[in-house]
Phi, psi and omega in degrees: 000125152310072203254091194273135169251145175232119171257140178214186179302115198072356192208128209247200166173129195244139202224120182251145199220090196280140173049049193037039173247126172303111191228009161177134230205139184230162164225151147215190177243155168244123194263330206168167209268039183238345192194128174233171183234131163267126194266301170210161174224138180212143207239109168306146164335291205289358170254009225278192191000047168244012176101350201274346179281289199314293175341297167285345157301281229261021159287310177332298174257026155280320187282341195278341162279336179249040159209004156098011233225154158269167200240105186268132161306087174275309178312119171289323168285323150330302172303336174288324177264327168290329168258028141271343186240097167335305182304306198261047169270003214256017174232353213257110201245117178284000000 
């Protein structure tokens, strides 16, 4: 899986692209360089119940570790993948 990030001011996209075709996008906001909020997560139809929203959850919080940074929930489904998986709260600012 394939993961392009786009930052422009304050606002971000995280885009996931299995065999370079879009097959799902996350946005968020950056408040400052301690902290971002994921606002939505979206999955094409044709990709639904492969895992690809989870997937962009945990890119999320692979980059939110390697820049130090916490991750606050607008998404209902993040929030959702963060309280089931135990590993990535140390990032997860409730």
């Amino acid at each position: 899986m394939n993961f392009e990030l786009k930052e422009g001011n304050k606002i971000g996209i995280l885009l996931a692209k299995p065999n370079g075709e879009e097959a799902g996008r996350m946005t968020f906001t950056r408040f400052n360089d301690s902290k971002i909020r994921i606002d939505h997560t979206y999955v094409r139809e044709e990709f639904e119940g492969k895992g690809i929203g989870k997937k962009l959850v945990m890119e999320a919080v692979k980059f939110a570790r390697e820049y130090k940074l916490k991750i606050e929930t607008k998404c209902l489904f993040a929030k959702h993948v963060f309280e089931k998986n135990e590993e990535i709260q140390d990032v997860w600012e409730k």
